[in-house]
Each structure stands twice: as C-alpha cells, then as structure tokens.
N, C-alpha and C positions, 0 to 999 in steps of 0.2 A: 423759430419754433412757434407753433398755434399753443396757445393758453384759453383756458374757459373761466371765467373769471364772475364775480359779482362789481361791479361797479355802480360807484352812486356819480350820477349826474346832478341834483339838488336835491333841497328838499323832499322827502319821500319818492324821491325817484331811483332805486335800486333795478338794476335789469343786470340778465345773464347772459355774458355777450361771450362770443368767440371773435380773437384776436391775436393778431402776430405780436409776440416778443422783437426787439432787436437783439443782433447781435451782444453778448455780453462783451461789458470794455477792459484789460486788463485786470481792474481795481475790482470788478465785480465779479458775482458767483450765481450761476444758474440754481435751481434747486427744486424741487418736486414736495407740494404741499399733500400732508395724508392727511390729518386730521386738522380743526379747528372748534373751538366752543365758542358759542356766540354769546355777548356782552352785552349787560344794560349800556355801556360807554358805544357802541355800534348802534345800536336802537335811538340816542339821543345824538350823535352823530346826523346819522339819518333824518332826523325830524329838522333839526338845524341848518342842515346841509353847511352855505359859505357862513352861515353866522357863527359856525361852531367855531371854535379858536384855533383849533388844528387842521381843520377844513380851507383847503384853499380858495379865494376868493374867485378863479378861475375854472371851479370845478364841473363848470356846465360845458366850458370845453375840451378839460381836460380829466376827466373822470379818474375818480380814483377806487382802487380795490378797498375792500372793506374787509374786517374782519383782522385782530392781533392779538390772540390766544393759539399758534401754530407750531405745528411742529410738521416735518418731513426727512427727505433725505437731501444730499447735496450730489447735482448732478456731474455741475462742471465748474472749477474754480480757476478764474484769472490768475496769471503769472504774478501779481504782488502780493497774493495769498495762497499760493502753493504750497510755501514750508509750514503751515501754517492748520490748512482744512483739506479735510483729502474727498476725492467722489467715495459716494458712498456710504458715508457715511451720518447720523441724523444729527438731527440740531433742533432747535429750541430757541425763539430769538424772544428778548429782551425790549419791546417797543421804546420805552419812555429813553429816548436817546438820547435830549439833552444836548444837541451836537451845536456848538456854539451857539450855547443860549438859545435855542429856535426849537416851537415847539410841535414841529415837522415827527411824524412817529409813523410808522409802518401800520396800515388799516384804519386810516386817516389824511393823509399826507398822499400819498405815492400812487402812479398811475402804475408799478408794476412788480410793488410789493404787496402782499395784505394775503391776511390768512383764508379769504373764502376763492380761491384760483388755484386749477390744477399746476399749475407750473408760476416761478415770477423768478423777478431777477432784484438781488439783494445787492444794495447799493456797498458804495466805499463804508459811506458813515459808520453802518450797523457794523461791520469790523474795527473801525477806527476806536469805536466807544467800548469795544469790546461787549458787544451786545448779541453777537452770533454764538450762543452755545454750543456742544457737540453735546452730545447726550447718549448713552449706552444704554440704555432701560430695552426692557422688550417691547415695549407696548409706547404707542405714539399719541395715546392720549393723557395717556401721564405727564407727560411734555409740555402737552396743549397745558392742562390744568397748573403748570408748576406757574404761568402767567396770572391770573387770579390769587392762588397762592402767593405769592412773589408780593400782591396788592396786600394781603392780609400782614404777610409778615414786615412789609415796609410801614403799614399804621403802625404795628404794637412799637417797632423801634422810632418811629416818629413821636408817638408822645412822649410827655417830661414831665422832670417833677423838680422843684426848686428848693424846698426848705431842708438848706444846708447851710444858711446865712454866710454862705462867700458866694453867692452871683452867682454859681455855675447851675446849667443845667446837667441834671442827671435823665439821662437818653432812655427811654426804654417805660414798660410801664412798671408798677411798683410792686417790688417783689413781695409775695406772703400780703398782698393787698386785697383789697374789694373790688372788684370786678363786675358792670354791666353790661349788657350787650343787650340793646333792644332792638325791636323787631330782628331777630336774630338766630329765625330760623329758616331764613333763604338758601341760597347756595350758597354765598357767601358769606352768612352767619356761621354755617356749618363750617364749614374752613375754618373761621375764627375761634367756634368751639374746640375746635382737634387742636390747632395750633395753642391755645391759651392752658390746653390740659396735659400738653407733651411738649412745650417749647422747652429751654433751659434757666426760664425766670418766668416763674408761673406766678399765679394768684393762689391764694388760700380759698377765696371764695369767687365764684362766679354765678350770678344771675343770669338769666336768656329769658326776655317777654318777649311774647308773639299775643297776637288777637283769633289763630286757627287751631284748635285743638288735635287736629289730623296733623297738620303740621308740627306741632309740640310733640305731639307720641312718636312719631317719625326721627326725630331728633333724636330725643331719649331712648330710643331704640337702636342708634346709631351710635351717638357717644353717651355710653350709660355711666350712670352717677357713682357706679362700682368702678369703671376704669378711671375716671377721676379721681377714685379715693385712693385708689392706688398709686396715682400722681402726687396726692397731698392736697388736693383739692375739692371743696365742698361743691360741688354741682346740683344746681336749683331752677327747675325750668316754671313758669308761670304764663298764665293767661291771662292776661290785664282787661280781658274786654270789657267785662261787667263789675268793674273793684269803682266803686265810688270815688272814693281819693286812691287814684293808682300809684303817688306819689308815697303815701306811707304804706300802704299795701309792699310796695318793693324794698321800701326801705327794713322795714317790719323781719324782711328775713336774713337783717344785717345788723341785727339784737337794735332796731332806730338809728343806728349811727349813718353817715351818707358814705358818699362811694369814692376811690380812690384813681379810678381809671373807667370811663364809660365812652360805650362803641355803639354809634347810632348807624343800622344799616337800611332805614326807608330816610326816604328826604321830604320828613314833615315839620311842618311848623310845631305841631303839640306833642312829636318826641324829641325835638331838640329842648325844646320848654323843662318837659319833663325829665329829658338826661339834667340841664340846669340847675333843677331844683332837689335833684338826688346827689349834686358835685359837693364833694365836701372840700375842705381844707386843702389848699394846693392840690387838690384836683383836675385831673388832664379829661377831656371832653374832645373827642376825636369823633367828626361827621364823614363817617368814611361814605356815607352816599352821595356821591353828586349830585346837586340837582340839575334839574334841563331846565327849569326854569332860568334866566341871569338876576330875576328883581326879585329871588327867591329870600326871605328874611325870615327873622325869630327875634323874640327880645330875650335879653341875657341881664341877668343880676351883676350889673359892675358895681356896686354896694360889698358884693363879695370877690369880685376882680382883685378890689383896692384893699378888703382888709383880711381875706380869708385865700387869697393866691390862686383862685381859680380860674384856672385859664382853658383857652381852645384852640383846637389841631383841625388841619383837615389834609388829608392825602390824595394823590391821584397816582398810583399805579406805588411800584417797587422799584428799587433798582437793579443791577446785574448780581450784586451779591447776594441780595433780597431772594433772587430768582435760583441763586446757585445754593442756599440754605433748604430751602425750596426741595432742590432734586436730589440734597444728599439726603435730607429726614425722609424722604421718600424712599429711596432705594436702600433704607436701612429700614422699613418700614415703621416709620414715626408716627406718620401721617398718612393719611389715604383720600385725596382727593374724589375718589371716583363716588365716594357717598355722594358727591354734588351732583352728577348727572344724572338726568332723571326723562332724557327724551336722545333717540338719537336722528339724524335724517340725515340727507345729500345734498351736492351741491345745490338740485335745481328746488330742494326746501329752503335756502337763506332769504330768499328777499321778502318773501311772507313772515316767514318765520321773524327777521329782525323787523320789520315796520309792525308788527302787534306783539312783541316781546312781550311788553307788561300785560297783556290780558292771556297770554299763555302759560296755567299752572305749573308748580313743578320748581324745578333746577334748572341745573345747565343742560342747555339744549346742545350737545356734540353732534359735530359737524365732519365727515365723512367726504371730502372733496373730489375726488374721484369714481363718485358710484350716485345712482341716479337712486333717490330715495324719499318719501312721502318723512315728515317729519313724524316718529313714532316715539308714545312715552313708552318704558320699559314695562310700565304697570298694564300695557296694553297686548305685550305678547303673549301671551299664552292664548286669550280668544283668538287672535289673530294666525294662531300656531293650527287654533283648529282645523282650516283651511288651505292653509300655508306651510308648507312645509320649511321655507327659511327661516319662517318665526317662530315657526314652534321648535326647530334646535339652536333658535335665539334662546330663547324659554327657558331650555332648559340648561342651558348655560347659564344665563342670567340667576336663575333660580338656585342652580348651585352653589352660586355665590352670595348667597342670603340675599337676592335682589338685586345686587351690585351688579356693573357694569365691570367687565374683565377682560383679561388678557385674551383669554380664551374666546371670548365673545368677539373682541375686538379682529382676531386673526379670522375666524371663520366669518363674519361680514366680507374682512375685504378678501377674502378668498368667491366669495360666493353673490354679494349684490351686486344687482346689475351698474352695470359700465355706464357713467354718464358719455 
C-alpha cells in the first residue's frame, strides 16, 4: 500500500514524500491516519534532527515520519491482535512507550509510524505497552488532543510534596494549594488551566502570567474566573510585562505568602528564576517546557533546597493512563481540548508549518492528513468565506461554537477539502 507521508531526513530537512508500505507482519496492524496536531516536541525534533535523543542516528538514511498527537481508524489487524482491535474501528496512540527502557516513540523513532502520513503501520511494541487506544468519540480530533492533554495531566501527577516527616512522597500537586502557571496562556497553558479548574484535586488559588494582553483576554474568556469559582477555585490572570519587581507583584495576590506547586510553560532562564523565587516551603517547580537548547541552565536557591524542601520536576509526555483520564473527562465533558486549536491545515501544510512553529501565532495548529490544505487560523475564516464558499460554512460553524473548532466543522472539512 502507497502512504504520503512527512519525513525528516536531518536537521530541518522535512519533505512530503509518496511511498510503499510493506506488507503488515502478524504482530502488526495497518491503520489510516485522520487527524494530527503538531508539537513544539516536532519542531525541536526537526531542528536537532540525529542529535535529538529519540532521533535515530541513522535518520539521513532511513527517514522517519514525524508528528505523535494522532488519531485515525484501524484498517487491518494481524493475527496476534485480532481478539483484541477490530478494522474499523478508531484509536488514539499513546507515544511515550517506554518499551524496554528505549526511548524509541512513534513521530520520532519510526520510518512507518508518525501522525503526519495518510496510512502507517503500528508496530508490536505500541500494543505490547498497551499504548494503542480504541476510542468512541465522534470527532478525531478530540483524540489527537487527548496526547497533549495526557502531557498536562501526567505533570500535575508528576509533582510532589514531602512534609509528612516519614520520607514518603505524596504524588500529585497540593490540594486546596497555591497554584502558578507562568507564561501560561499558550495552548498548553490552556489545557493546564481547564485541567487544574476541573481535575479531582484542585488548587484553591491559581495564578496564570503571560506578557500578551490579547492572549490573557483570550484565556479569560475561555476559562472564566466564574467557572473556577464554581470549582472552589480562585482564578487570577496577570500581565507581568511592565511589574517592576514581577516576583512580589505575583506573590502580592497570594495575601505575600509564596506558592505551593508552580508550572513554567516557556523554557526561559528568567521564568525558571522567577517560578524559584516565588517556590515556597516544600514547593514542587515543574519545567513542563522542554528546551531545545541541551546546555540550557538557570540557577536555583539550594539555601532553600536544604532548609525550606523546595524541590524540581520536569516531565516529557503522559502515560497510557494519563491519556485514558484524558478521554474519559472529555467525553463526560470536563474538559475541552479544542479551546487549544487555533489554525487548522493539510498534509502538504506540515513541513513549513513545523520548521517555523515558534514564530507562528496562536495554538495548536491541527493537522487534517488526508486533504490538501494551506495552513489556515480559524480567526481567518470569515474574510476568507467572503470568497470561498468552504470557509465561509467553516465560518459559520466555527462561529457557532463561540469560535471553537467542532465536531461539526470537523465532519464538513473532511467531507468537502480537497483530497491530498
């Protein structure tokens, strides 16, 4: 079977190539890719190429598919997985595998898995790890998104907290606590914010600084400080640009006292500093941003390490269960991912799209793998309707949904954009 695929050859070398599948083996399972959202973790992938960690050092000859935020349907399953996954039916994979210690992961790793290809073939591992979900949702970009999500709820259950003076860590962040999130009005701020306002071990108080004011009102107009109170939770968003001392400016609206669980989502040296200096007493500091940098550093108060228990986290992805909390708050409507996407495009928009990710506004940029499409932000349809008649009953779908991206929108795309 022919597959169209994104692969990276090295360093910013992504191209959209057509190529033969082999034969699937027993253990493995063919399957048809609809959607994907594309990752800052793809964009610094890319820049890296063999030096990235999960990037294999051979990848100039053996190219690998890119992209592990996917969802599709299952075309054809080998005989050791028959009782098991049926055609037909969708799924939702789980990257971070983990498969004997190797940090081998689907949109990384594999010349014939990775969420930006119309068709691939899912190896043994991702069932073995139990890492191939099935998914019932109507909609397949809820799927894609439950992989990000799956990242957010594996930080909050990543950090800890210690003073209980018997040694143990207590998992989780701290409930009826103080709550930061800076720069943490991205896509994945947002995610953080729904989930820390509706998980099942909330904060009392939650801060979010950003430096964009468009971006702050954006936020707060998404998850408003009325649905948080109705959670139990104080919701306070802030603009740190112009605060002199930003460090008592944020503290200031935590009556001075410091913070009990703080989530940095840019990977700078003066907001790790600054989460630092806002960590109070047995304090968890979780750098949920990766950086791309490897010689990337900050300095840390170990003065207060040794006598005030403040310690640091840092996460890369979720796990399977992470991912399966994920789709039940979803389809029980807890949570709503689709606030995060904010552009949608086609297969033959990924490779631009991921090598200038960071200088491209917005959200998550959803990915559409089966239809030929210019990457378009959602804020852009209605001009574009003016002309166009698919955008403008994008438009107006979109629009119905207070700006959201929808089920609705999502069927009538792929009923109707053109066919890569």
């Amino acid at each position: 079977m022919k597959t169209k695929a994104v692969r990276l050859h090295g360093k910013d070398d992504l191209r959209l190539e057509e190529f033969d599948l082999p034969a699937i083996k027993p253990d493995e399972i063919l399957a048809r890719v609809i959607s994907d959202s594309i990752c800052m973790s793809s964009y610094k992938a890319t820049k890296l190429g063999a030096d990235h960690r999960r990037v294999p050092n051979n990848v100039h000859e053996k190219p690998i598919i890119i992209g592990h935020e996917f969802s599709g349907t299952i075309i054809e399953v080998g005989k050791k997985w028959k009782s098991k996954y049926k055609q037909g039916n969708k799924f939702s994979i789980q990257p971070a595998l983990n498969y004997r210690g190797k940090l081998d992961a689907p949109g990384y790793s594999y010349q014939y898995i990775g969420g930006d290809a119309t068709f691939i073939i899912i190896p043994n591992e991702v069932m073995e790890m139990d890492c191939l979900l099935e998914y019932y949702g109507n909609s397949f970009y809820m799927a894609s998104l439950s992989e990000p999500m799956s990242c957010i709820i594996g930080a909050f259950h990543s950090s800890f907290h210690t003073n209980n003076n018997n040694h143990t860590h207590n998992m989780g962040i701290k409930e009826n606590g103080a709550m930061a999130i800076l720069a943490g009005v991205g896509p994945m701020g947002l995610g953080a914010i729904d989930y820390a306002i509706h998980c099942n071990r909330r904060p009392k108080l939650v801060i979010v600084t950003d430096i964009d004011d468009e971006r702050l009102k954006r936020a707060a107009k998404i998850h408003t400080r009325e649905e948080a109170a109705k959670n139990g939770v104080r919701l306070v968003y802030l603009n740190t640009l112009n605060q002199v001392n930003v460090v008592e400016y944020i503290k200031s609206f935590n009556d001075g006292i410091s913070f009990d669980d703080i989530f940095v989502f840019a990977p700078l040296r003066q907001l790790v500093e600054q989460a630092d200096q806002i960590l109070g007493f047995d304090g968890c500091l979780n750098l949920f941003a990766g950086p791309s940098n490897p010689a990337f550093k900050a300095e840390f108060n170990f003065y207060n390490v040794h006598y005030s228990s403040s310690h640091i986290v840092g996460t890369s992805g979720g796990n399977t269960d992470d991912m399966r909390e994920a789709l039940d708050m979803m389809s029980k409507g807890l949570i709503n991912p689709a606030v995060m996407v904010t552009h949608i495009g086609g297969l033959d928009a990924v490779a631009e799209t991921t090598k200038n990710l960071p200088d491209i506004p917005g959200g998550k940029k959803l990915i559409y793998t089966n239809v030929s499409l210019p990457l378009t932000a959602l804020s852009d349809f209605e001009l574009m309707g003016k002309t166009d008649p698919f955008f403008n009953k994008l438009h107006k779908l979109v629009n119905k949904n207070n700006g959201i991206w929808s089920d609705e929108a999502e069927k009538y795309l792929l009923q109707h954009a053109n066919k890569i």
